[in-house]
C-alpha positions in Angstrom: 124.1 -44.9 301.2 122.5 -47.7 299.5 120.9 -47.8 296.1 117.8 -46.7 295.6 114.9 -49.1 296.3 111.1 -49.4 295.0 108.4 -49.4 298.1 106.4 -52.6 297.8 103.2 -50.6 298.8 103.3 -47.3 297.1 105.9 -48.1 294.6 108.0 -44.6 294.9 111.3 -44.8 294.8 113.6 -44.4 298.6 117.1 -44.8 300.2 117.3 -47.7 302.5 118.0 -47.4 306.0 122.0 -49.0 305.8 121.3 -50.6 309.2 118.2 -52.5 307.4 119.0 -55.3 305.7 116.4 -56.2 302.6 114.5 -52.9 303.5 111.3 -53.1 301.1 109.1 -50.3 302.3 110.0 -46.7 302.4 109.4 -44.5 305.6 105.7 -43.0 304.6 103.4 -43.7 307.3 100.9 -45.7 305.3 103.4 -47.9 304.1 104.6 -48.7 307.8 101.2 -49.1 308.4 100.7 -51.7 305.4 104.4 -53.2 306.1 102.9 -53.8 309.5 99.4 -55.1 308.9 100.8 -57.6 306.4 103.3 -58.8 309.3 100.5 -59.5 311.6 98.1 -61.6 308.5 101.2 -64.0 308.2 102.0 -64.0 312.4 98.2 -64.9 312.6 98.7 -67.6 310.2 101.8 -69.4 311.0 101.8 -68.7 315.1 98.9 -70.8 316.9 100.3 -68.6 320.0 99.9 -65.5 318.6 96.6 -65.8 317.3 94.9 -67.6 320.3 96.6 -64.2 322.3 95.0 -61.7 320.1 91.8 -63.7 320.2 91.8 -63.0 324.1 93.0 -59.9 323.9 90.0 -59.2 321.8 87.7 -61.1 324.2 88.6 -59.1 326.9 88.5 -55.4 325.4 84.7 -56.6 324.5 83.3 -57.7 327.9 85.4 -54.1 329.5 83.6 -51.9 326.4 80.4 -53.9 326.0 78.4 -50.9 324.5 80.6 -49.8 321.9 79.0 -51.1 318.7 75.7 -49.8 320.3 77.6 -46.6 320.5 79.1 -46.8 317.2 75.9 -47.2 315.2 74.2 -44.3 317.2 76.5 -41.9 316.6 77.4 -42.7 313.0 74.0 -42.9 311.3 74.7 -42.5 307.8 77.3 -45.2 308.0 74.9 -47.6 308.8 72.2 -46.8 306.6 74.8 -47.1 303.8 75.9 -50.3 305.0 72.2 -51.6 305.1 71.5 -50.6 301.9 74.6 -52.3 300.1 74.7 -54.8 302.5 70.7 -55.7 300.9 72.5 -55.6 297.6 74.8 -58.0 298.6 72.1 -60.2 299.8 70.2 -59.8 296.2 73.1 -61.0 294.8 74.0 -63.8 296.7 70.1 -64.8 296.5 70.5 -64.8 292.7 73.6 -66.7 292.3 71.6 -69.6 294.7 69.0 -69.6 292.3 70.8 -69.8 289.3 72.8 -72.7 290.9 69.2 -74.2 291.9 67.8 -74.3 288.6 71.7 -75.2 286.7 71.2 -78.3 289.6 67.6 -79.7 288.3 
């Protein structure tokens, strides 16, 4: 067996897999899922092919499922109110920062 490794994501300490080479994340299920997610940012980024794939993949699941945010936002209510209210926030704040760069500009 190898010596131990730190995970990249949760930072505990594991045994690598031998038959992985440069193994950097341990087994845990959110790490996979973090090891993963940050392999598809940098495939969206570097592979044209890739990306324009997922973007029709992603086309196609909305026109099949055309309801589904309508859906969504019925049945999770309190979601969405929060999201209106800090998405006004967010708005207040952006407002501000414009005005302050307004008056900085005259």
């Amino acid at each position: 067996m190898g010596q131990p490794n730190k995970c990249v994501h949760c930072r505990r300490h594991f045994r690598p897999n031998p038959r992985i080479k440069n193994q950097s994340y341990c087994s845990c299920k959110e790490c996979q899922r973090a090891r993963k997610s940050k392999w598809q940012r940098e495939k969206m980024a570097s592979d044209p092919d890739y990306r324009a794939n997922q973007q029709d993949s992603q086309k196609n699941w909305c026109r099949q499922n055309p309801d589904y945010w309508r859906e969504y936002r019925s049945r999770k209510r309190k979601y969405c109110e929060r999201n209106r209210q800090l998405q006004k926030c967010r708005d207040e704040r952006r407002r501000a920062r414009l005005a302050k760069k307004d008056s900085i500009a005259l």
